[in-house]
Structures are given as C-alpha cells and as structure tokens.
N, C-alpha and C positions, 0 to 999 in steps of 0.2 A: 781602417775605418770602412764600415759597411756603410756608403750612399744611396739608402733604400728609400729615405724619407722626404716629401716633397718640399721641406723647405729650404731641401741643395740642389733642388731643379724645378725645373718649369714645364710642367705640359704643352707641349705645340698645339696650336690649332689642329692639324691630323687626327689628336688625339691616340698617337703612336709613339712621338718621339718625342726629344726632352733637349733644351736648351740647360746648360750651366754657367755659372759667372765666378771664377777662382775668386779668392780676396789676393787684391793687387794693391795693400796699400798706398797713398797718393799717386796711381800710377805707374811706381818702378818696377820695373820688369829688368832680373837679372840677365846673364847671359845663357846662365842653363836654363833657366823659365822661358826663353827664347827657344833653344833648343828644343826642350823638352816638346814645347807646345808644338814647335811645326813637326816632331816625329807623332805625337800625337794624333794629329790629325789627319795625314797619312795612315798609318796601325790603325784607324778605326775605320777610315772616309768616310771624315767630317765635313759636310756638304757648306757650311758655314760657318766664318769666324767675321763677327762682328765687334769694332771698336765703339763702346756703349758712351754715352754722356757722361758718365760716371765715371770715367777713366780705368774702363774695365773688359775684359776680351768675352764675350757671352761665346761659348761653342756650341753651335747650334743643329741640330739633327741628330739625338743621341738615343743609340734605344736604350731602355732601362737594365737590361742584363751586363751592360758596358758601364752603366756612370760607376760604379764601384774601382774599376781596372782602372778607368781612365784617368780619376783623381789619382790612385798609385801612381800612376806610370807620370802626371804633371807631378806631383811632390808640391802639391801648391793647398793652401787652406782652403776648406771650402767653401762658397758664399753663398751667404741666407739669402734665399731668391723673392723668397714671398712674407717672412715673417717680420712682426712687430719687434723690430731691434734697428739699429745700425745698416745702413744700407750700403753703403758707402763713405770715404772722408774723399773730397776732391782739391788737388792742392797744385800751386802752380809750380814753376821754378824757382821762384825768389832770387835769392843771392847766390842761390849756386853756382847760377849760370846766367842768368837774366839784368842784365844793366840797370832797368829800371826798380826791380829787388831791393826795399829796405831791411827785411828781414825774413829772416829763415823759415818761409814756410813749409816745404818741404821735410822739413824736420818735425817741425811745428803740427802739421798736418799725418806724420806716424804717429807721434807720439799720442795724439787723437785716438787715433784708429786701434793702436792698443788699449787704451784705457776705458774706452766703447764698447769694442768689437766684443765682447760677454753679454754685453747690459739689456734685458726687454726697459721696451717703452709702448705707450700706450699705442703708438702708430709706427712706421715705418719712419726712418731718419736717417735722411740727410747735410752732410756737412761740406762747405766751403771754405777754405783757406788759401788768401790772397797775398801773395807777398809786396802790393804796393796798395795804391790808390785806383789803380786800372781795372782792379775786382776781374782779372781773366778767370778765377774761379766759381766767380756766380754768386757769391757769397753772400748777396744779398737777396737771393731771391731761394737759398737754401732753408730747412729749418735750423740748425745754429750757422752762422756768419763769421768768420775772423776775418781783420783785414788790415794790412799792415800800413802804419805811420812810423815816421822817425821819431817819436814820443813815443812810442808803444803799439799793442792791440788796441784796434775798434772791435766792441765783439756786439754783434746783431744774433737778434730772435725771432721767427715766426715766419721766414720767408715761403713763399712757395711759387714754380713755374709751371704749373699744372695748368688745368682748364679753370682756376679761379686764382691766375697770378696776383700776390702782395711779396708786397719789399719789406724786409726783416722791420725787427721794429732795433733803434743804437740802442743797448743796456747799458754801455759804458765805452767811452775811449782812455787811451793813453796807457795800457795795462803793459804790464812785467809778463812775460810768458806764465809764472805761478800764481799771478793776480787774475790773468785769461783765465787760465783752466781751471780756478777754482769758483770763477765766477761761472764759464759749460757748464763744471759738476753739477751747483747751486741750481741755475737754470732748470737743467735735466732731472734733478729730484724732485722741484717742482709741479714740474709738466708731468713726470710720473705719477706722484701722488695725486693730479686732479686730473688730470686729462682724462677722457672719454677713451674708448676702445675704437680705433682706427679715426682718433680724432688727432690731424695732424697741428705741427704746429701752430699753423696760419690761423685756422677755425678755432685752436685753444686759445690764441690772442686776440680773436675777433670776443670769445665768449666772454673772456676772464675780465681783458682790459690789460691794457701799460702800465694803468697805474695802482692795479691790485698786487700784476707782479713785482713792479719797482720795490712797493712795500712790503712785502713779502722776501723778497730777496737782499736788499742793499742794506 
C-alpha cells in the first residue's frame, strides 16, 4: 500500500514532517506490534511516540518519503487521520480482566471497530465502550456511547469533549449485544442521512432534537 495520501497522516506544524496513528483496535497491541514498532522507530529516528486519548500510538516526525516503508515494515492498518469516518472505538477491560467488568467490552468494542472502520459519515466519529457503570471509556461524552449494566447495554448518542462539551443523549438501556448494534447501525444511518458536513454528533442533536430522533428510529 502506497501511504501518499493525507488522510493516513497529519502534517506537522514545520510543515515538513508527518505524524501517523496505525488503527489499534480498543487499544490491543500484540506482541509483534510491540516489537515491530520499537524496531520502527529506531530504522527511521522517530523523534516521538505519543500515547493519544484515543487508545492509539501517534508516531510523530515522519518525512513523507518514509510513511509508505514504515506502515510495511509496522504491518499494522492504517488510520484515517483527518477524514469524515471512524476515528477511533475506545474500550475498557471489562471482564477480561477488570473486577468491576460486567460485560465484555473489549470484545464488544472490536467488534465496533470492524463494522465502522469502512463507513464515511458526515463528521469525524468517535466511539466509547464501557464495560461497567465507571464509564473509564468516556463513553458518554463520545459520539456513540455503550455502557455496560448487568441487564444489558446503555447505548448513548451525541456526546462530545471538545471546546463545546455535551453528555450523550440514553437512546436506550438494557440491550443484548444484537439489540446494541443494531440500534449504532440505526443511529448512524440516520445521522448520515441528515447530518451536515463536519456536523458532529453533539451539534446534529442540538439541531435535530431527542425526540425527532427517538421517532425516527425506535
């Protein structure tokens, strides 16, 4: 894959060099993805490697004759840096590992991220997936929201922690993992269909209303 095109990098301030962000779905990072990256980084002298908010490694100082080699040589996806799609799925441990954990978000939260990771939308989108009531994901200050009860999914819409923070709006609790994602889908064809062009989701639920979407969707 030829990395020619700016929406698998970010121009520096310099206006020289190029930050990247692989797609790290919910976070896991293998052990050759480990490997790989710190030979990486070495093989190129990559001045910085930053852990992002987004549970993602931005590698930052890249000149553009390199991003092509360097996605080879990580063997890792590459991530849309600037474009109207999927930004990220952010997800905690759940029950993997975490005591508090009622269900599997971590699983819950790939399985997002494949079903997304294709899809334009009107704005840049972000997703949070909580495996308790703690919200370590954010989940409600993301554009979709999952959030785990021992009755099911909460699943929230319209969050955002920008310079004009709002807290998702509940669409629905108590869901089955195929009740969740088929209510996201619903959601997200929505917002596609009407949403503005870099209108996130926060500003399409300040225009639209809760209760045009409610009606519209449920």
């Amino acid at each position: 894959m030829q990395i020619t095109s700016p929406q698998y990098a970010i121009l520096q301030r310099d206006n020289a060099t190029y930050a990247i962000v692989p797609r790290i779905p919910s976070g896991l990072l293998s052990r050759h993805h480990l490997r790989a990256i710190a030979d990486v980084v070495e093989k190129y002298d990559i001045p910085l490697v930053k852990i992002t908010s987004g549970q993602r490694l931005a590698l930052v100082g890249l000149r553009q004759e390199d991003l092509s080699s360097i996605y080879q040589d990580l063997a890792m996806t590459p991530g849309k840096a600037t474009e109207l799609c999927l930004h990220y799925v952010q997800a905690c441990p759940g029950t993997e590992v975490c005591k508090f954990g009622v269900r599997d978000s971590l699983g819950f939260g790939i399985h997002l991220e494949h079903l997304l990771s294709d899809r334009d939308f009107p704005a840049k989108l972000k997703v949070g997936v909580s495996g308790c009531q703690f919200c370590c994901s954010e989940s409600l200050v993301r554009d979709v929201g999952v959030i785990a009860k021992k009755n099911g999914w909460t699943v929230s819409f319209g969050g955002h922690s920008g310079n004009r923070p709002r807290v998702g709006d509940i669409i629905a609790e108590n869901l089955s993992d195929e009740n969740a994602i088929h209510l996201i889908k619903k959601l997200l064809d929505f917002y596609k269909d009407n949403g503005k062009k870099k209108e996130r989701t926060s500003r399409f639920m300040e225009r639209i209303g809760i209760d045009e979407v409610m009606n519209k969707i449920l």
